[in-house]
PLY file of the C-alpha trace (Angstrom):
ply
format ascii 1.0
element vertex 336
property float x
property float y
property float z
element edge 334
property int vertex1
property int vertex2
end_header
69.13 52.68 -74.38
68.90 55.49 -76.22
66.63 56.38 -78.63
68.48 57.84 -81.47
71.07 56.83 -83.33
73.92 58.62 -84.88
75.43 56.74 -88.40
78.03 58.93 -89.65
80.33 58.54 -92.67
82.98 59.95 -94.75
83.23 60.86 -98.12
86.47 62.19 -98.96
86.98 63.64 -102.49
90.08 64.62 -103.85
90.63 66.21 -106.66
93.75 67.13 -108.74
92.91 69.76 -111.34
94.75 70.86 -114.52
95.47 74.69 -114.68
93.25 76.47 -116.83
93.16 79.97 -117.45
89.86 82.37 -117.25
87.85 83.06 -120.34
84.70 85.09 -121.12
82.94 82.42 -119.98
84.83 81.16 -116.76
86.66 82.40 -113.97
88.46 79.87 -112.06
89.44 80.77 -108.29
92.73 79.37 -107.84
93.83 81.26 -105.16
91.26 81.23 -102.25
90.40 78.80 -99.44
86.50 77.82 -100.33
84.42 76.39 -97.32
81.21 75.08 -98.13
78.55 73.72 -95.60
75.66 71.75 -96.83
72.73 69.25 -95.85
71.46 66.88 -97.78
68.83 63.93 -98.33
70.19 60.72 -100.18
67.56 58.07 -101.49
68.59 54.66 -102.30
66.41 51.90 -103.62
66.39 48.67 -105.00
63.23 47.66 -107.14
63.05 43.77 -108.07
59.90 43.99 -111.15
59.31 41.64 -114.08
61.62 42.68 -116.76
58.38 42.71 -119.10
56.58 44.83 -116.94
58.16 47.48 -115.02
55.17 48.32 -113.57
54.94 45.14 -111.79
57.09 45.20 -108.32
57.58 42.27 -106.83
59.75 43.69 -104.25
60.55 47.73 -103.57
63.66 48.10 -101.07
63.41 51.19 -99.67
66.71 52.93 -97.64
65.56 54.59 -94.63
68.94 56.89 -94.69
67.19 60.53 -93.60
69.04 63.65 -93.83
73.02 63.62 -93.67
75.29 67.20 -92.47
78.62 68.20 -93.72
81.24 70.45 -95.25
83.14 70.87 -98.13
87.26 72.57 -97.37
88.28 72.83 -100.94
92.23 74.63 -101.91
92.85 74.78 -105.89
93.45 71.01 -106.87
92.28 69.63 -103.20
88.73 69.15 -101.99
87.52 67.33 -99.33
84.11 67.42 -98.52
82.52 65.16 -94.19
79.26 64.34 -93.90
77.80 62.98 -90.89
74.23 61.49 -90.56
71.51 63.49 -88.50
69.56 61.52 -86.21
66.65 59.57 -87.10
62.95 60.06 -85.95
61.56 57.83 -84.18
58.84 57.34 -85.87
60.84 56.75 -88.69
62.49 54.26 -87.07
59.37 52.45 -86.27
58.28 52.43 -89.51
60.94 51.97 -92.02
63.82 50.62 -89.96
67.33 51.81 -89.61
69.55 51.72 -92.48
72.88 52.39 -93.06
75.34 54.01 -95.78
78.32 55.01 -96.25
80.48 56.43 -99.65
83.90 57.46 -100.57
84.44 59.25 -103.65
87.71 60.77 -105.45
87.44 63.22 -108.74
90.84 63.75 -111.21
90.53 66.44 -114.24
92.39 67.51 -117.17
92.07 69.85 -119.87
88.17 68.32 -120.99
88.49 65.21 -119.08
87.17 64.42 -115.39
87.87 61.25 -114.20
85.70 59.75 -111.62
85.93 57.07 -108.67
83.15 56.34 -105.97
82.26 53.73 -103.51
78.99 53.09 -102.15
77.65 50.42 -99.00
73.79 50.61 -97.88
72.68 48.31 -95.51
69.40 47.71 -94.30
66.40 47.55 -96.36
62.40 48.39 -95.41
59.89 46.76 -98.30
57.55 49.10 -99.28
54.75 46.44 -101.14
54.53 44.70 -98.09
52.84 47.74 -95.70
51.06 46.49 -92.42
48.06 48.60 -93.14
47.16 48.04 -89.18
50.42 50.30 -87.75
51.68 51.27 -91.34
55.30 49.11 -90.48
57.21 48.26 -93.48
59.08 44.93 -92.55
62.66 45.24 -92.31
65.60 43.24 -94.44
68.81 44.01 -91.70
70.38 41.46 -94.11
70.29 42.89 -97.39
73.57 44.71 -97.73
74.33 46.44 -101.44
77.50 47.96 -102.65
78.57 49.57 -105.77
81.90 50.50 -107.22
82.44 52.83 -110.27
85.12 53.86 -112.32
84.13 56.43 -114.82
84.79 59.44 -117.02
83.39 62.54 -118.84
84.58 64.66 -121.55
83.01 68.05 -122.06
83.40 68.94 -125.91
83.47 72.54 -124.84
85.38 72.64 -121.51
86.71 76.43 -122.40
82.74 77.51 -122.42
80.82 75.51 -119.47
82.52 74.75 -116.29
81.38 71.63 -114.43
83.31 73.22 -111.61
80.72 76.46 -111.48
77.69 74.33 -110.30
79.11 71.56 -108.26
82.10 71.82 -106.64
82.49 75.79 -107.09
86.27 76.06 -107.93
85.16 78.53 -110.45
82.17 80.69 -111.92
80.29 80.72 -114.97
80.19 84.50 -116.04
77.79 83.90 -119.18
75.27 80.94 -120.48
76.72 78.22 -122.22
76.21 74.68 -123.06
78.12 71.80 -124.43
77.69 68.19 -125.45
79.11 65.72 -123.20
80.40 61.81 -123.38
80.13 59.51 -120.14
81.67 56.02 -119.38
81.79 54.22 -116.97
82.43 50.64 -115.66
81.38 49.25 -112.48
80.66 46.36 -109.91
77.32 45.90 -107.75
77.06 43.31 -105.21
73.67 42.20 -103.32
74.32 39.95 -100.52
71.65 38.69 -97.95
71.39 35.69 -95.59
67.83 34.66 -96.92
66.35 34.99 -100.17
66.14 38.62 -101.90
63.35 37.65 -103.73
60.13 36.39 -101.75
60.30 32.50 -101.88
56.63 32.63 -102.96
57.67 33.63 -106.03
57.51 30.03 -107.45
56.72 31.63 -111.11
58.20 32.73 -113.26
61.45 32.70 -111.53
61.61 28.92 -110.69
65.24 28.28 -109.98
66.39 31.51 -109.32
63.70 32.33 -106.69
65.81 31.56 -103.76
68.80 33.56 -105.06
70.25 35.89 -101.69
73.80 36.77 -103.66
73.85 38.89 -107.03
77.31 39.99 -109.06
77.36 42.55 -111.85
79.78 43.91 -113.85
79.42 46.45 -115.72
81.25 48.87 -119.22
78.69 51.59 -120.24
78.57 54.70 -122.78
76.19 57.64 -123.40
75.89 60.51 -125.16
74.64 64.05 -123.10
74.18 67.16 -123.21
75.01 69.90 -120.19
74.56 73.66 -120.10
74.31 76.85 -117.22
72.26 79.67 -117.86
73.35 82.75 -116.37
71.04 85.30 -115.31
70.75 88.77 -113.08
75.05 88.35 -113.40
75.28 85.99 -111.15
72.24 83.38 -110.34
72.65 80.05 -112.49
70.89 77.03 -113.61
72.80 73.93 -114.64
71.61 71.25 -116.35
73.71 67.33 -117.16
71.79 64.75 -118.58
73.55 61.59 -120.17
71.36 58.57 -121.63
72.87 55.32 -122.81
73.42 52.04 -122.03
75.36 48.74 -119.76
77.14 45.98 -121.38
76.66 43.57 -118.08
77.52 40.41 -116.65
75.70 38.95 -114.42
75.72 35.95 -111.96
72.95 34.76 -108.96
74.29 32.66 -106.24
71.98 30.83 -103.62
74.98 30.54 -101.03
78.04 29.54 -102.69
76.35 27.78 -105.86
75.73 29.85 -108.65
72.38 29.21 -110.07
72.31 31.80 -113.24
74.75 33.96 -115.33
73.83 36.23 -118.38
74.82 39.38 -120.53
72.81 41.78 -121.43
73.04 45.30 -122.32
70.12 47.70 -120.70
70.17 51.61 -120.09
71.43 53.67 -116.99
70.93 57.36 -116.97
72.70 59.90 -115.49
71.16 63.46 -114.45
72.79 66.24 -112.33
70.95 69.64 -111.72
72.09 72.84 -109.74
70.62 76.41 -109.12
72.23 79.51 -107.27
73.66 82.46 -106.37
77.37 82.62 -107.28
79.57 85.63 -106.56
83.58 86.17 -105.82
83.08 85.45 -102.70
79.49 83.85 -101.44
77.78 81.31 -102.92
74.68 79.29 -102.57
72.90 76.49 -104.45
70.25 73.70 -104.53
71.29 70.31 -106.18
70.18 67.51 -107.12
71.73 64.26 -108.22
70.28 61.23 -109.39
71.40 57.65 -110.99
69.47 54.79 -112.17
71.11 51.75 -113.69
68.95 48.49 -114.35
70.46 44.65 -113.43
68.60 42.27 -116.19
68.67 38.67 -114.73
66.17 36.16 -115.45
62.63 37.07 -116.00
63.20 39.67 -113.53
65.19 43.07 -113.61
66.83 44.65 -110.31
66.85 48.80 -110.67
69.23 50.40 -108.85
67.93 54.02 -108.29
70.13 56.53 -106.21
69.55 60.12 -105.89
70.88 62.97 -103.31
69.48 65.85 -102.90
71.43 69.24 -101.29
71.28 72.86 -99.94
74.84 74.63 -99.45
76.29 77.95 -98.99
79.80 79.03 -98.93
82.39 81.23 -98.78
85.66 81.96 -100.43
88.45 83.12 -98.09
92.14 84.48 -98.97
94.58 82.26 -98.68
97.26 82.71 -95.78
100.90 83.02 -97.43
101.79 79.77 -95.82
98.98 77.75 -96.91
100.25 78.94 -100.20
103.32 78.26 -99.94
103.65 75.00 -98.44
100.98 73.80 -100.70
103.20 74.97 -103.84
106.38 72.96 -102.17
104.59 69.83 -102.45
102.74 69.83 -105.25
103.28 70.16 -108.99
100.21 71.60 -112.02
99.53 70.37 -115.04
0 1
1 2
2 3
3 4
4 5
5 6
6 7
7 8
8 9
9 10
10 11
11 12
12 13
13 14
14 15
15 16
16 17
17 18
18 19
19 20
20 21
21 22
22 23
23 24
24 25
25 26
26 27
27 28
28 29
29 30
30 31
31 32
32 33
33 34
34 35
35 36
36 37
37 38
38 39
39 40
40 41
41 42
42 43
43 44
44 45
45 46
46 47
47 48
48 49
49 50
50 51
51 52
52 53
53 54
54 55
55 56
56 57
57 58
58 59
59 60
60 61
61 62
62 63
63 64
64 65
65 66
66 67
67 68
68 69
69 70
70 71
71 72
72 73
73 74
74 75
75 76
76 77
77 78
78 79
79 80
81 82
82 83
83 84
84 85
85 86
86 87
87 88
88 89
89 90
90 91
91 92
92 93
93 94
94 95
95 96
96 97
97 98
98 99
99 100
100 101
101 102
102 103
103 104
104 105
105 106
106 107
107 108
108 109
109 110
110 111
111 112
112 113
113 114
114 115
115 116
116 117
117 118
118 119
119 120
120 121
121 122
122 123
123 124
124 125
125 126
126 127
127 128
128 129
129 130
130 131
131 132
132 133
133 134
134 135
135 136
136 137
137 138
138 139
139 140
140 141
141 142
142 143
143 144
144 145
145 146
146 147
147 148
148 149
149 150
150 151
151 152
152 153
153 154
154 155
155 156
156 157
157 158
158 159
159 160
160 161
161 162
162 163
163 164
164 165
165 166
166 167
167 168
168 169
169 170
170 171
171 172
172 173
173 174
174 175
175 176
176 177
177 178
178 179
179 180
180 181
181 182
182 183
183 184
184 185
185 186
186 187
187 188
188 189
189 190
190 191
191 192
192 193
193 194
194 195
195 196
196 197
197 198
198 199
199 200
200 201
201 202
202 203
203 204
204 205
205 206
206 207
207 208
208 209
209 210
210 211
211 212
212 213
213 214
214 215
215 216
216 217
217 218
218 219
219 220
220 221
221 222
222 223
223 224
224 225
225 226
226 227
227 228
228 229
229 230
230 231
231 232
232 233
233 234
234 235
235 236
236 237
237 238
238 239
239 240
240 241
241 242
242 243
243 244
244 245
245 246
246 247
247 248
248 249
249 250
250 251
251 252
252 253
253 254
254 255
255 256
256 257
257 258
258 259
259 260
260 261
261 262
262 263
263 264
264 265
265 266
266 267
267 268
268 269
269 270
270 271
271 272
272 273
273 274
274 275
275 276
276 277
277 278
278 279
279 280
280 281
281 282
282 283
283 284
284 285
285 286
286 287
287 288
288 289
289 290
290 291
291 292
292 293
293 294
294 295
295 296
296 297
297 298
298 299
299 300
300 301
301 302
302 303
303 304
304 305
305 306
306 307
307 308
308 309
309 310
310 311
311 312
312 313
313 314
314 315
315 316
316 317
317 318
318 319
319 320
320 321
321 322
322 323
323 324
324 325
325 326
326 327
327 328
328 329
329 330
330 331
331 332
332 333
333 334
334 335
């Protein structure tokens, strides 16, 4: 049998984009083939704590997903970025499991609007309060499965100043600093499912009913209020910041099997952060980022917080575009 084992997955993003034309502040690159390699580390945990005390974990999930490999082929309004997952130590294995994840994601822009859609599955949870402190093994939840669908959108106040493009998808370039407020929404669906309890049964208080609960349903609407903004320094090196903060109107149902035992709505924060620093010429690029979501599930005297974060190192390269490529892609397709 062998001893490592390769999970990969697909996350196609596609991305129709309204024509804009350069300013001082932006050039946009609407004419070159951009190939981007990148590896990254994605985090995903689910933290069951008294929804009095944060501090107080009752149960930390921890997503043994290790590094993940890809590239990014982006072509004016197209952009399609593979990853596939590197293999995982064996030690790691031993100690935290093997999980498994998998996303699919699809971005749609116009004029100061971007329009968002993303899937996420994780399965396979280790529980970090529960460390054997003989061989340091984290026991292993193969049933706990979690997936998470989002529909969202985010309006830059000053789209003709700072380029979300510049820092993460690199469709164009900031030329000078700039900042702008911001406006996220979103709405959204999260689904735990496991064949025993989530929670540890011997948890008798304060949960009482729900204790035994193994299926969770949330949906979510959700607004905030950010801020974003790229400094621009030695021409062309960059820093971007996005940070939105607001809040979930939720509802919420726990199942034990097919009976539902609890339902509620409640309204609790998420927050939304997005950071990026590089090198971005014509032609080469190169940037660290770093991604990072945390929403919070408030059922009954106990909160679920969803925390997912990915972090990256890419380069890249913008190539001329071969007549046909041009030309076949104009045939078929139609700007706003």
């Amino acid at each position: 049998m062998k001893k490592y084992v390769l999970f990969g997955y697909l996350i196609a993003l596609f991305s129709i984009r309204a024509q804009q034309l350069d300013t001082n502040y932006v050039k946009q690159y609407r004419h070159n083939i951009i190939i981007n390699p990148w590896i990254g580390i994605p985090q995903y945990n689910l933290t069951v704590n008294a929804n009095t005390d944060t501090s107080n974990k009752f149960q930390d999930y921890v997503s043994n997903t290790r590094v993940m490999a890809g590239v990014d082929l982006s072509y004016r309004n197209l952009s399609i970025s593979i990853g596939v997952r590197t293999p995982i130590y064996t030690n790691d294995k031993h100690q935290y499991g093997k999980s498994k994840t998998g996303s699919l994601s699809m971005r749609y822009t116009y004029k100061k609007w971007a329009f968002e859609g993303k899937y996420g599955s994780y399965s396979g949870f280790a529980d970090a309060t529960k460390i054997d402190s003989t061989n340091q093994v984290l026991p292993f939840r193969k049933d706990l499965n979690a997936d998470i669908i989002t529909l969202g959108a985010i309006f830059t106040f000053k789209a003709h100043k700072f380029s979300y493009g510049a820092a993460f998808n690199y469709s164009y370039r900031q030329i000078k600093s700039a900042w702008s407020p911001l406006f996220v929404t979103h709405v959204y669906g999260a689904k735990f499912n496991a064949h025993n309890s989530v929670l540890d049964t011997s948890f008798t208080q304060p949960f009482r009913k729900t204790n035994a609960f193994n299926r969770s349903r949330t949906i979510a609407l959700g607004i905030a209020p950010g801020i974003s903004g790229t400094a621009v320094f030695l021409k062309r090196c960059f820093i971007t910041g996005i940070l939105a903060i607001g809040a979930d109107i939720q509802a919420n149902k726990l199942k034990k099997n097919k009976n539902r035992i609890y339902e509620s709505t409640t309204v609790n924060p998420f927050v939304d952060f997005r950071f990026a620093m590089g090198y971005n010429s014509n032609r080469f690029f190169s940037a660290i980022t770093a991604k990072s979501e945390n929403l919070v599930f408030d059922m009954y005297k106990f909160a679920i917080d969803h925390s997912y974060s990915l972090f990256t190192i890419e380069v890249g390269y913008r190539f001329n575009t071969p007549k046909w490529v041009s030309k076949t892609y104009d045939d078929w397709s139609v700007d706003y």
